[in-house]
C-alpha distance (Angstrom), angle and dihedral (degrees) to the residues before:
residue distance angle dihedral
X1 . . .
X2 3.72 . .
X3 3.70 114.3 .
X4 3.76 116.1 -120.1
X5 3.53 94.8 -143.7
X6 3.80 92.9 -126.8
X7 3.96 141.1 94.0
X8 4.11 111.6 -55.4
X9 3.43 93.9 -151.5
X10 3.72 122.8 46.4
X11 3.68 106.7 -142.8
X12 4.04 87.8 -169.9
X13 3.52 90.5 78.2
X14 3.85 93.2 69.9
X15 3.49 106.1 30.6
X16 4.04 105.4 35.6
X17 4.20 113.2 93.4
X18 3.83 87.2 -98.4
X19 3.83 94.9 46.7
X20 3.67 83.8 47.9
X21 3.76 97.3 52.5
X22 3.74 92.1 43.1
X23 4.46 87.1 54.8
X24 3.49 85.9 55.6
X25 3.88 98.7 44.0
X26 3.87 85.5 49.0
X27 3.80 86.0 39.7
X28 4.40 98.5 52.4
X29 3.92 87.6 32.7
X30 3.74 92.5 64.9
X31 3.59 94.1 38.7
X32 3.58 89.1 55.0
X33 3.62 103.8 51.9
X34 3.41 92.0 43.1
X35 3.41 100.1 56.9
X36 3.63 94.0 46.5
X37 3.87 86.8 50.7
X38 3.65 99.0 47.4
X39 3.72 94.7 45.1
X40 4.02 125.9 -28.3
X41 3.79 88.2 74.9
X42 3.52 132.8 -163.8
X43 4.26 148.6 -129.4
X44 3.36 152.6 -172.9
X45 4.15 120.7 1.2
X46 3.68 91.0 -52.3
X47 3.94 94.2 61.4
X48 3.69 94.4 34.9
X49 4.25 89.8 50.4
X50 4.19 78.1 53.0
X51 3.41 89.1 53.6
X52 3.63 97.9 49.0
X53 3.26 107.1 41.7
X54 4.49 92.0 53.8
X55 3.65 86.5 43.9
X56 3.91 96.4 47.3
X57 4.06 98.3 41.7
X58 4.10 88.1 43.8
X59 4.42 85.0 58.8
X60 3.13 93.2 44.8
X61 4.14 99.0 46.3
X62 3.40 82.5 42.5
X63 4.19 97.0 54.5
X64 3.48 81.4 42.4
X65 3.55 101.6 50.8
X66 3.85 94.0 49.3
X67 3.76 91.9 42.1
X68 3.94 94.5 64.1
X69 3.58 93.8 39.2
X70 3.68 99.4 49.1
X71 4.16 88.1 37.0
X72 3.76 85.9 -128.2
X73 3.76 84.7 131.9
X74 3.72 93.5 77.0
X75 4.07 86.3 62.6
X76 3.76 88.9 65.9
X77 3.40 135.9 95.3
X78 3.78 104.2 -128.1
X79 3.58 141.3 83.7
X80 3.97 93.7 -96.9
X81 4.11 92.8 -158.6
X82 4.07 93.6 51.8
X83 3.91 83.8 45.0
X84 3.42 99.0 56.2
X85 3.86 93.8 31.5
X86 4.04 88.9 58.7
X87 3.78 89.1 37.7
X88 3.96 90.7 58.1
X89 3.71 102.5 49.2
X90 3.98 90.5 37.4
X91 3.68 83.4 57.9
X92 3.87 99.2 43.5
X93 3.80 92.3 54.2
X94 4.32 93.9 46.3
X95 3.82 87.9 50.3
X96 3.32 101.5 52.6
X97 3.75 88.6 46.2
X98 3.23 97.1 44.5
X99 4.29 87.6 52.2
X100 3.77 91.1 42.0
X101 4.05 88.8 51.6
X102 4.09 100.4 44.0
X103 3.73 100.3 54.0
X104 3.58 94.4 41.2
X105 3.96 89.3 61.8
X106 3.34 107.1 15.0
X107 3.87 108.1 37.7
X108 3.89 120.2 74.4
X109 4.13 133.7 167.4
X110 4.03 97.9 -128.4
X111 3.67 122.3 63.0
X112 3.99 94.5 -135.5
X113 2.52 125.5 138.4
X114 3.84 104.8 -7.9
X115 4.28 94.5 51.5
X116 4.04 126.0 -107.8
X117 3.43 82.3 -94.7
X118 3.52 106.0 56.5
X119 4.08 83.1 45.0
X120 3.51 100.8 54.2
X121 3.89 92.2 47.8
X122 3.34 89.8 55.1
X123 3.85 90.9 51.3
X124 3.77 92.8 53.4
X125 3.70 93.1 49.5
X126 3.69 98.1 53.9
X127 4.22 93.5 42.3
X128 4.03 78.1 52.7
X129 4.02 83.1 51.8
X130 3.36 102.3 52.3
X131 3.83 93.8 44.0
X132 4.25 85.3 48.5
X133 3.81 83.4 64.1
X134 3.66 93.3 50.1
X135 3.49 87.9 57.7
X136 3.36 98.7 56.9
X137 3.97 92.4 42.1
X138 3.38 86.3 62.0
X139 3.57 98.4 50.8
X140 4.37 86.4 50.2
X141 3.68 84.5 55.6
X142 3.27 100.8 44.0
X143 3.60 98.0 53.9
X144 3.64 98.7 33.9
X145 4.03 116.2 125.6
X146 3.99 116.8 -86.9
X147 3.93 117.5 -139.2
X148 3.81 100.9 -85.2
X149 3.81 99.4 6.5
X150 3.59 127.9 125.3
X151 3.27 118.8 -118.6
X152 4.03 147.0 136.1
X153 4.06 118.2 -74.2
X154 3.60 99.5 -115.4
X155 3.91 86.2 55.8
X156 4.21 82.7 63.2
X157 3.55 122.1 93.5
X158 4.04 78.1 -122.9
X159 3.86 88.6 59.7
X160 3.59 93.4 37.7
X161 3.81 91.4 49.1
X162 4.16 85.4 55.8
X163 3.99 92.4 59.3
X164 4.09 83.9 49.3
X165 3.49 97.9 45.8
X166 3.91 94.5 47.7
X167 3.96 85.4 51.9
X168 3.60 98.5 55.3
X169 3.98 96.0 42.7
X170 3.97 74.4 62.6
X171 3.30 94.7 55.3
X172 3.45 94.0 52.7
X173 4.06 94.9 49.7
X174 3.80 84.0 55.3
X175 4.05 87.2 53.2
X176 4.10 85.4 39.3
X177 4.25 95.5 57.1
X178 3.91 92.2 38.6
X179 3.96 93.6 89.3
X180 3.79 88.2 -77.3
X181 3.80 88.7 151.1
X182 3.37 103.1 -139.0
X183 3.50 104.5 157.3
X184 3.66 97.9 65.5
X185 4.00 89.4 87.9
X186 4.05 128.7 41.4
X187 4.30 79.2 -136.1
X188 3.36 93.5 60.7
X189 3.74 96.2 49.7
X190 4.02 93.2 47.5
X191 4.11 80.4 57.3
X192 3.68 86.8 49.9
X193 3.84 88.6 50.1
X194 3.74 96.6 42.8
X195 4.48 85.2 51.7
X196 3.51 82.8 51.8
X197 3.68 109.0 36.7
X198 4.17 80.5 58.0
X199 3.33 103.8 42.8
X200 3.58 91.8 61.7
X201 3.88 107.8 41.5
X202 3.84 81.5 48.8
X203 3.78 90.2 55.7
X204 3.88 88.0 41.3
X205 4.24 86.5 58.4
X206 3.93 93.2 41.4
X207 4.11 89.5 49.5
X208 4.34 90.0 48.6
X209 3.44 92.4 48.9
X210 4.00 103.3 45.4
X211 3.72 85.2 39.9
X212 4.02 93.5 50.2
X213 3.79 93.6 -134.5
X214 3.85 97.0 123.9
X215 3.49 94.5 96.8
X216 3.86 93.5 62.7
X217 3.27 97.7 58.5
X218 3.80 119.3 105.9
X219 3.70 97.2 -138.4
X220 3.99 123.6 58.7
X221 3.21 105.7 -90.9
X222 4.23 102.0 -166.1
X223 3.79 84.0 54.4
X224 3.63 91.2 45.1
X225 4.07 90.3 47.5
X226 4.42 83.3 56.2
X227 3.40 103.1 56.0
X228 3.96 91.7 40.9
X229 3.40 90.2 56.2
X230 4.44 93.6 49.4
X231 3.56 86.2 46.8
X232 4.16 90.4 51.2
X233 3.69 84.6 41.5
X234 4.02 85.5 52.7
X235 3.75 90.6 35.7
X236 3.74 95.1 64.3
X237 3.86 95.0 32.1
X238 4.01 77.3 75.0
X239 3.76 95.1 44.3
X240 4.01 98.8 41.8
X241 4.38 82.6 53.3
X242 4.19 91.9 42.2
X243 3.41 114.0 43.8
X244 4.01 103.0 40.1
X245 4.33 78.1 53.5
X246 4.07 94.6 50.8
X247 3.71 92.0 40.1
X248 3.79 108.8 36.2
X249 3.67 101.6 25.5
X250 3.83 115.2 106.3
X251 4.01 88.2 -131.8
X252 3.86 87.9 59.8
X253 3.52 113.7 13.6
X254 3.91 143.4 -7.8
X255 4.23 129.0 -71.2
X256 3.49 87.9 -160.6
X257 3.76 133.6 62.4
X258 3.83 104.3 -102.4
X259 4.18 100.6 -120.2
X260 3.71 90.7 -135.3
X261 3.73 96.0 62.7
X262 4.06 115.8 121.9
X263 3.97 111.0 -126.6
X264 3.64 107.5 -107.4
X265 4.09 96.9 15.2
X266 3.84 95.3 60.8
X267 3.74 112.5 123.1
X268 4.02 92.4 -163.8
X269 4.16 79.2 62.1
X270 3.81 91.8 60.2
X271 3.79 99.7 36.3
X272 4.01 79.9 54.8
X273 3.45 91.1 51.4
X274 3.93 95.0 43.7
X275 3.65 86.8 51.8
X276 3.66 102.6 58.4
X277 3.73 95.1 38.0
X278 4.19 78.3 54.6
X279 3.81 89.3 58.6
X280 4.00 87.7 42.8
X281 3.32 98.0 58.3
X282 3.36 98.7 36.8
X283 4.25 81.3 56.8
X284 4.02 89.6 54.8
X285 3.88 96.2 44.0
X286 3.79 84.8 50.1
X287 3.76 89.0 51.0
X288 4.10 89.8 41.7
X289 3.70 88.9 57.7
X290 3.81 94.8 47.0
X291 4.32 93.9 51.2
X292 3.96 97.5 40.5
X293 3.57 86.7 61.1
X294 4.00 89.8 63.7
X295 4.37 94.4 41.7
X296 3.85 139.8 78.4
X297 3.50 120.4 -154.5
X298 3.43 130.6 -116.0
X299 3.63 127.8 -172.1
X300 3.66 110.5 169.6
X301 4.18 95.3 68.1
């Protein structure tokens, strides 16, 4: 192995703002798992999504902590700043899920019937959480694109609006396979095939620009990313008219909540839910559009 005649360990990593902010992240994500392991406790899909998500983001700070400190990143083939870019925001929006979700079910005042104990675990782990997603605010912030600066496109609020985008279309394929009954119209299932036809072409752009491949393919790919994006923006234009019509309308469904529903197994509740996300997404492709008129890509950082 030829030597590169500098440093072999880059002390930056550790003790730069966004080395900082990662210590912590690594630092309040182990924290928080462990306390919810070794006492606050969890259940059901809620707890184990918890679980997951402080357990996942504290590998992958972790890999990425050691990979930029040990240079071993330059031995991969990816485009490190997209990586890390995608990796931040991805993170952000799990952990402050994940420390929206575990108080709200877990977390209560009294001690009964679950002991003080038990409670004040529980407490500590989801202060831990919300200061984990701090952390890796900070790190979006801090490595967010400055006006006129060069930087990777996952680092753009363009890029950064991908991650997003991708994470609400998830949300709403929860909402879509919790008795949503979306098959009862052919309207509803072209909004189910516009959710899907987006979430994966934005995935597609995410995975060629962390992996640094866009500049082998033979068509251009910024361009490419531009008119995705108006079509998405048209895309859900159609879905953010049809399915609030075929689901709320008194010809095909009901405005109101039927009064019989069961809490939690109500599929008015996730057609509700599907339509705002809709509207939300709709908002960020909107936004998308607008910013990746003012970028150039760059896949080699």
């Amino acid at each position: 192995m030829e030597s590169t005649g500098g440093p072999y360990l880059n002390t930056a990593a550790v003790t730069s703002p966004v080395g900082i902010a990662r210590l912590l992240q690594m630092t309040f994500g182990c924290t928080t798992f462990s306390l919810v392991a070794h006492q606050g406790g969890f259940s059901a899909a809620y707890g184990t999504f918890c679980m997951f998500v402080w357990t996942f983001c504290f590998a992958i700070t972790v890999f990425i902590i050691t990979c930029e400190f040990t240079h071993l990143h330059s031995c991969l083939s990816l485009s490190w700043g997209n990586f890390t870019a995608a990796f931040a925001m991805l993170a952000t929006l799990m952990s402050v899920t994940a420390a929206v979700i575990y108080p709200l079910y877990f977390v209560q005042v009294g001690c009964y019937p679950i002991g003080c104990e038990v409670r004040d675990f529980r407490i500590a782990a989801s202060v831990f959480a919300g200061l984990l997603f701090v952390a890796y605010a900070a790190e979006v912030f801090l490595t967010r694109a400055k006006p006129g600066q060069v930087t990777s496109y996952m680092a753009t609020i363009s890029g950064l609006l991908k991650i997003v985008q991708a994470f609400v279309a998830c949300i709403i394929f929860g909402a879509l396979v919790n008795d949503s009954q979306y098959g009862k119209h052919v309207a509803t299932q072209w909004c189910v095939a516009v959710y899907s036809f987006c979430f994966v072409v934005t995935v597609v752009v995410v995975a060629f620009s962390v992996t640094g491949k866009t500049a082998l393919l033979w068509f251009p790919f910024e361009r490419s990313v531009v008119i995705y994006t108006f079509g998405a923006v048209l895309l859900y234009v159609s879905a953010a008219v049809i399915w609030p019509v075929f689901c709320f309308d008194s010809k095909y469904g009901s405005p109101q909540r039927p009064s019989l529903c069961a809490k939690g197994k109500c599929p008015w509740d996730s057609q509700l839910v599907i339509a705002i996300f809709t509207y939300v997404n709709l908002l960020l492709y909107v936004l998308d559009l607008a910013y990746s008129q003012r970028i150039r890509f760059v896949s080699h950082l």
